[in-house]
C-alpha positions in Angstrom: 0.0 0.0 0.0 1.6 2.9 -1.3 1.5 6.4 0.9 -0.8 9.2 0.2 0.4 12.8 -1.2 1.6 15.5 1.4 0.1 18.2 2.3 1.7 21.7 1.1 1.7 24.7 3.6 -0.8 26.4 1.7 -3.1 23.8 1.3 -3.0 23.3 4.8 -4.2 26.6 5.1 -6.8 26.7 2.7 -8.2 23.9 4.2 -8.0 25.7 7.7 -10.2 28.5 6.0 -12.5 26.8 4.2 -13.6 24.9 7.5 -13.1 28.2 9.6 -15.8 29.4 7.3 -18.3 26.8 7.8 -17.8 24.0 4.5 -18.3 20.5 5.6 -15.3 17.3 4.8 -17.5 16.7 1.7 -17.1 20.3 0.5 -13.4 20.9 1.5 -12.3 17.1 -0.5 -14.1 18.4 -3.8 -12.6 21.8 -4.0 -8.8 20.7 -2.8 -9.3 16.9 -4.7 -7.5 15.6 -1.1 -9.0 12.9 1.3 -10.6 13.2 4.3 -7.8 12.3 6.5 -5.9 14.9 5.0 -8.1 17.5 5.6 -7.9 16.2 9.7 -4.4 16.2 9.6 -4.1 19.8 8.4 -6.7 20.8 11.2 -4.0 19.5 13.7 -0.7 20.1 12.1 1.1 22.3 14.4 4.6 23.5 14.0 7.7 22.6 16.2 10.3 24.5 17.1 13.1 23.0 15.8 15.7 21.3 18.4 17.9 18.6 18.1 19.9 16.3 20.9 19.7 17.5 24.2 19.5 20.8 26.2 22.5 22.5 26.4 24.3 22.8 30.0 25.4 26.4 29.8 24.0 29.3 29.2 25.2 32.0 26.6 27.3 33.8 29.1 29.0 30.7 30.1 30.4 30.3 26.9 31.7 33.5 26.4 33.5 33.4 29.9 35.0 30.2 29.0 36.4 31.4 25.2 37.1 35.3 27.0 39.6 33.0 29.5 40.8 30.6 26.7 42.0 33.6 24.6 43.2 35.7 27.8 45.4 32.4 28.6 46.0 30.3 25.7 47.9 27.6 27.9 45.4 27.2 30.4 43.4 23.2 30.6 39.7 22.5 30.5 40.4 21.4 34.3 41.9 24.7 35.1 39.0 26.6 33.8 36.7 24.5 35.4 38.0 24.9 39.0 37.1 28.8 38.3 34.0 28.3 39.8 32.3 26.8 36.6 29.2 24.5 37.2 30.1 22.1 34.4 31.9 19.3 33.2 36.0 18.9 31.2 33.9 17.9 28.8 31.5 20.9 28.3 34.4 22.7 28.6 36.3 21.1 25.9 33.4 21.1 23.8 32.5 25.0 24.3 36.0 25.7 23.1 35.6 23.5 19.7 32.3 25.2 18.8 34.3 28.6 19.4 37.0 27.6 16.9 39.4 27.2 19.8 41.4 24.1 19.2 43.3 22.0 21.3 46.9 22.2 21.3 50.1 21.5 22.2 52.9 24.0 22.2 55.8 22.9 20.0 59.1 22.2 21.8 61.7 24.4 20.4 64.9 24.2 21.2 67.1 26.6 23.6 68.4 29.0 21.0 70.2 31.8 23.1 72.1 28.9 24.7 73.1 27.2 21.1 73.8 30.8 20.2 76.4 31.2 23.1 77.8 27.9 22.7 79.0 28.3 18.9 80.1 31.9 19.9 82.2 30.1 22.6 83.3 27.6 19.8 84.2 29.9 17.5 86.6 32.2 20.1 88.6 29.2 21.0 88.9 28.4 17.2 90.0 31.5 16.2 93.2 31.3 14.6 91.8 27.4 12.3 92.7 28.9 8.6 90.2 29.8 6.5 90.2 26.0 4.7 89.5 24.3 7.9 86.3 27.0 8.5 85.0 25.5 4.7 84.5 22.1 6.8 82.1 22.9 10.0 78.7 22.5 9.3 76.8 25.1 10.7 73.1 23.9 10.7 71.3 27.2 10.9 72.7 28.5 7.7 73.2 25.6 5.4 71.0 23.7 3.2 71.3 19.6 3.4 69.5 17.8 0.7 69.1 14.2 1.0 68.1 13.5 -2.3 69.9 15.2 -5.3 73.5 17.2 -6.1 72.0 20.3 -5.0 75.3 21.8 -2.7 74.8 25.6 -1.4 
């Protein structure tokens, strides 16, 4: 058995009128062509707000303190913000931050450089008077270019 055709907003409300002023189910099927079940499921069609899943845990303002403190302190964990007085979960928080753009991340480990700095500047004092040839043969690994693959040589 195959499933009857669908009701279009403005037949729903033509059939709303036509009752509204008075027309029997007889009446209303011959001027729209549609069966009587139709016409009773237009009379109690009703629309719904439109929600999906659950309702949310925080409220507008909660969200905005919990991005305003991710951006003030881009280091700080969804614990840490939570122990500010928050009445929700890791989770929420975590989840907040995502729909705000806010990522998590790690920062990257870079090395020491003022310390690697001093260390060939030291290096370079007590090798002052190696001749120029000898120089030619240190590799210094934040100026030269190392291919792998090829006979590229800089």
């Amino acid at each position: 058995m195959g499933h009857s055709r669908r009701c279009t907003e403005g037949e729903r409300t033509l059939i709303k009128k036509l009752i509204g002023e008075g027309k029997m189910y007889k009446e209303v099927q011959k001027i729209i062509g549609c069966s009587a079940k139709m016409i009773s499921n237009a009379l109690k069609w009703q629309t719904k707000p439109e929600t999906h899943g659950r309702k949310r845990n925080t409220t507008i303002h909660v969200d905005q303190r919990i991005t305003r403190m991710a951006k003030k302190h881009p280091m700080i964990s969804s614990r840490e913000i939570k122990n500010l007085q928050l009445p929700v979960s890791t989770a929420t928080i975590r989840r907040c931050l995502h729909e705000a753009k806010l990522l998590a991340r790690n920062p990257r480990k870079v090395p020491l450089l003022k310390k690697d700095v001093l260390k060939r500047l030291q290096f370079a004092k007590e090798h002052i008077d190696w001749p120029k040839e000898k120089w030619w043969s240190i590799l210094w690994t934040d100026e030269s270019k190392i291919v792998l693959i090829g006979a590229t040589v800089y």
